[in-house]
C-alpha positions as CSV (number, residue, x, y, z in Angstrom):
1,X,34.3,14.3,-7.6
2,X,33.1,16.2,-10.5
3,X,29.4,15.7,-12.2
4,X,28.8,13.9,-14.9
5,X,27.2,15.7,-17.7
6,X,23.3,16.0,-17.9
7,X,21.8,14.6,-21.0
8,X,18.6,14.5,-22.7
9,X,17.7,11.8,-24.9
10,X,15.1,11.7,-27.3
11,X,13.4,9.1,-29.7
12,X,12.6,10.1,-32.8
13,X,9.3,8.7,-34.4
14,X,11.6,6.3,-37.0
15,X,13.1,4.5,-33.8
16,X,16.5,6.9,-34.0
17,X,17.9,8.0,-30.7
18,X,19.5,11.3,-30.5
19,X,21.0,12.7,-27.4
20,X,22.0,16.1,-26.2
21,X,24.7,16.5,-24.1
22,X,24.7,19.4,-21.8
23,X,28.2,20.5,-21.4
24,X,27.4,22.2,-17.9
25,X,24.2,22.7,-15.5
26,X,24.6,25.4,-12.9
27,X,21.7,24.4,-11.1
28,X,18.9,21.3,-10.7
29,X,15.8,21.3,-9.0
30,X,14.2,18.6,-8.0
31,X,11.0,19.1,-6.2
32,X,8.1,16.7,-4.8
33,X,5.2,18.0,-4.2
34,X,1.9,16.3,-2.7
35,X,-1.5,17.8,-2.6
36,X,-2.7,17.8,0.7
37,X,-6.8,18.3,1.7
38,X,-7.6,21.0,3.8
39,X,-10.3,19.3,5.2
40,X,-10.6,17.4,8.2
41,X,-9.2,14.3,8.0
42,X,-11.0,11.3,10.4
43,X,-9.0,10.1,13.2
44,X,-7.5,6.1,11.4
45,X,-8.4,6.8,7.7
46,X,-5.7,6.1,5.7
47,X,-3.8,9.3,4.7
48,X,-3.4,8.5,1.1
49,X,-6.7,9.1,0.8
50,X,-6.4,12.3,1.7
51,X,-2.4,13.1,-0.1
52,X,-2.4,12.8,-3.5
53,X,1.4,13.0,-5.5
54,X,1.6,15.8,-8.1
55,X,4.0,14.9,-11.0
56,X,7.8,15.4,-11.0
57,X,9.1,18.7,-12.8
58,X,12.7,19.3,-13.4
59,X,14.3,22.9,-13.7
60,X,17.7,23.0,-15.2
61,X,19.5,26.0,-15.7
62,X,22.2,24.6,-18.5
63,X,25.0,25.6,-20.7
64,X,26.5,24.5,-24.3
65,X,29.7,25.8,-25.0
66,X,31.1,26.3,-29.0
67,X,34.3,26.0,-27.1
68,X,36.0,22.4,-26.7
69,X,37.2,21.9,-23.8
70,X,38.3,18.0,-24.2
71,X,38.4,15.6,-27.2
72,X,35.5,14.5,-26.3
73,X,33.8,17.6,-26.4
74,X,35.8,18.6,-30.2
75,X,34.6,15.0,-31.2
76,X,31.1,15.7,-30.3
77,X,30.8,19.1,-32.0
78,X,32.6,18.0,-35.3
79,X,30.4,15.5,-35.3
80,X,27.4,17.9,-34.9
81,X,28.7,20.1,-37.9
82,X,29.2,17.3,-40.6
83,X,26.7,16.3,-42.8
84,X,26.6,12.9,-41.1
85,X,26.1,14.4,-37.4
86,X,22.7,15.0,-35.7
87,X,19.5,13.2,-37.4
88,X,17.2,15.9,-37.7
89,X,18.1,18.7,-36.9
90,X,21.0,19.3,-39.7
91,X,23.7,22.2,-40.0
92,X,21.1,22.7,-43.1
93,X,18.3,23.1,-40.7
94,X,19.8,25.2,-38.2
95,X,20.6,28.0,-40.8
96,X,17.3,27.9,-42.2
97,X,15.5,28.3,-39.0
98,X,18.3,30.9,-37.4
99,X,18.1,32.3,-41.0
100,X,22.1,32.3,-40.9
101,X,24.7,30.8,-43.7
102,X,25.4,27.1,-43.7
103,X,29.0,27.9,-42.7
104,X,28.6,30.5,-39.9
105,X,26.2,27.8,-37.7
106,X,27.8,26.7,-35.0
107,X,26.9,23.5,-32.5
108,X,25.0,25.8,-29.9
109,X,22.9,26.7,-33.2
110,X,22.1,22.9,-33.9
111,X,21.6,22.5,-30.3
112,X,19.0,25.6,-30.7
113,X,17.3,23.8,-33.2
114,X,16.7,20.6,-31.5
115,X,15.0,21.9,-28.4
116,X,13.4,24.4,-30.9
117,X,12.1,20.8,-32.8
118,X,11.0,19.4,-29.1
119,X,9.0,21.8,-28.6
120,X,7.3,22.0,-31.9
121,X,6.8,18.1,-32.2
122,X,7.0,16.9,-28.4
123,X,7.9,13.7,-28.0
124,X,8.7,11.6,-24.7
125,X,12.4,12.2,-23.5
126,X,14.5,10.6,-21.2
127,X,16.9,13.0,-18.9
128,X,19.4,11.8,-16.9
129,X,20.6,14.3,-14.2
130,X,23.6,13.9,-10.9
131,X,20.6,13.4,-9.3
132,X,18.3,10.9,-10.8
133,X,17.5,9.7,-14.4
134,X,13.4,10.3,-15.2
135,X,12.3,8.6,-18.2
136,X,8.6,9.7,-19.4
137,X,9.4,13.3,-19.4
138,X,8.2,16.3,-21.8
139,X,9.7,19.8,-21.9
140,X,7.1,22.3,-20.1
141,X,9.2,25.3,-20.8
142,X,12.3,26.7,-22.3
143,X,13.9,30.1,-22.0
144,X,16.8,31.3,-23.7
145,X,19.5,33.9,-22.9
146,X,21.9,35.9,-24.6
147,X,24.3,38.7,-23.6
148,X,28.0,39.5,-24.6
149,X,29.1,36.9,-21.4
150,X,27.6,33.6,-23.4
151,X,27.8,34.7,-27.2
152,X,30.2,31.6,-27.9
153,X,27.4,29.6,-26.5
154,X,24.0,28.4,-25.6
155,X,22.5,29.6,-22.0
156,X,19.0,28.4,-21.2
157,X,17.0,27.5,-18.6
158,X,14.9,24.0,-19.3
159,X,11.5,23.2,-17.3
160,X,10.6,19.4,-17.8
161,X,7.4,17.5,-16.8
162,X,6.8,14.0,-16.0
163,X,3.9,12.7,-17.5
164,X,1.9,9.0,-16.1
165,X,1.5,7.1,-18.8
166,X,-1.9,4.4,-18.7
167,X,-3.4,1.6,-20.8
168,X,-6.3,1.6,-22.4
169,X,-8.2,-1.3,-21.0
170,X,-10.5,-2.3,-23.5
171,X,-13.2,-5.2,-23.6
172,X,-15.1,-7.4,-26.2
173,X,-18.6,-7.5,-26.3
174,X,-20.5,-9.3,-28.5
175,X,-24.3,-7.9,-29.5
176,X,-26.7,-11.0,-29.2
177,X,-29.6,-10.7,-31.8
178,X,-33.2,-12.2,-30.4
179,X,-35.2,-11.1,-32.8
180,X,-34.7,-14.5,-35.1
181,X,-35.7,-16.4,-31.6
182,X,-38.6,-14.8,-30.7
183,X,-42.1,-17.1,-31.6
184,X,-44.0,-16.0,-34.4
185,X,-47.5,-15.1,-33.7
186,X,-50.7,-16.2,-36.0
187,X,-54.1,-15.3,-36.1
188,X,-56.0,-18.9,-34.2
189,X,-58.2,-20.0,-37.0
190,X,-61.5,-21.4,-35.4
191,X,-62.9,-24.8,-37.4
192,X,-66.3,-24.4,-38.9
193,X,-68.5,-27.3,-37.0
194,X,-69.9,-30.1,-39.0
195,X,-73.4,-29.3,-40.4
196,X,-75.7,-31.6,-38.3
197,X,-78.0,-34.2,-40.5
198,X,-81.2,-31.7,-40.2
199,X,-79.2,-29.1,-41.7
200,X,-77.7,-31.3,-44.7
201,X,-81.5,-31.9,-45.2
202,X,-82.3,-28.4,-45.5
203,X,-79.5,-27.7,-47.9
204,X,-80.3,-30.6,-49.9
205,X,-83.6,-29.5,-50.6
206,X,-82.5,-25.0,-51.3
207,X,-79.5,-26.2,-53.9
């Protein structure tokens, strides 16, 4: 049983979807990788302590064809090629970036532009592979070839990098002012004692 197709699907920051359907991938890769200490490790600790998963990264080596090869495939390029195909990037902005003539671009071209635009503006992606389907994924790397074999076409080789995704946790804390509570300290006026009746006496008699 054949394959199905590869795609990558993007979201664009508007809430538009566009896909790009990858007409054949020679070859996937799929490693895991776990860093592992290289230092001694006690006898009954728990190993995950000690192993720590790196994050997934695809390699794709992939191929878009100018050619149809099935209605589906004619469908998908005419579509491409009309001025009501692909979102961003148009026919228009193929040509401009390629620096060729509206008429001469051809799907591979818009295809071009797209990764082109991923790479400029990253932006989560989904890709679903034979394999598995990672969602949460940014292209690391892309490298294009040409030569006479694939001149009707697009020949690349994509890297793509799962990235871990975390919330912010944030908390409320409210600034209590005790300066308005705090007492108020005055200067402790001492009363002046009555004058006793001796000393009335003597006043009486000076004033």
């Amino acid at each position: 049983m054949a394959a199905q197709p590869a795609t990558i699907i993007h979201r664009r920051p508007s809430g538009m979807v566009d896909n790009i359907v990858l007409d054949a991938v020679l070859s996937e890769s799929h490693p895991l990788i776990n860093t592992v200490t290289s230092h001694p490790v006690e006898q009954g600790s728990p190993i995950t302590d000690h192993s720590r998963p790196e994050a997934n990264v695809i390699s794709m080596r992939c191929w878009i064809s100018d050619t149809p090869i099935s209605q589906e495939h004619k469908q998908r390029i005419d579509g491409a090629l009309s001025p009501y195909g692909f979102v961003l990037p148009s026919p228009n902005d193929a040509a401009a970036l390629l620096g060729k003539d509206r008429a001469d671009v051809t799907y591979s071209d818009i295809v071009f532009a797209q990764l082109v635009e991923l790479h400029e503006h990253p932006r989560i992606i989904t890709v679903v592979t034979s394999l598995r389907t990672l969602t949460d994924v940014v292209i690391e790397s892309s490298t294009f070839d040409r030569d006479p074999k694939n001149i009707h076409g697009l020949s690349f080789a994509l890297s793509l990098k799962r990235i871990r995704i975390v919330a912010n946790a944030s908390a409320r804390v409210v600034a209590k002012d005790t300066r308005a509570h705090k007492p108020q300290k005055t200067a402790a006026v001492t009363p002046k004692p009555e004058p006793t009746p001796r000393e009335k006496t003597l006043l009486s008699r000076i004033f």
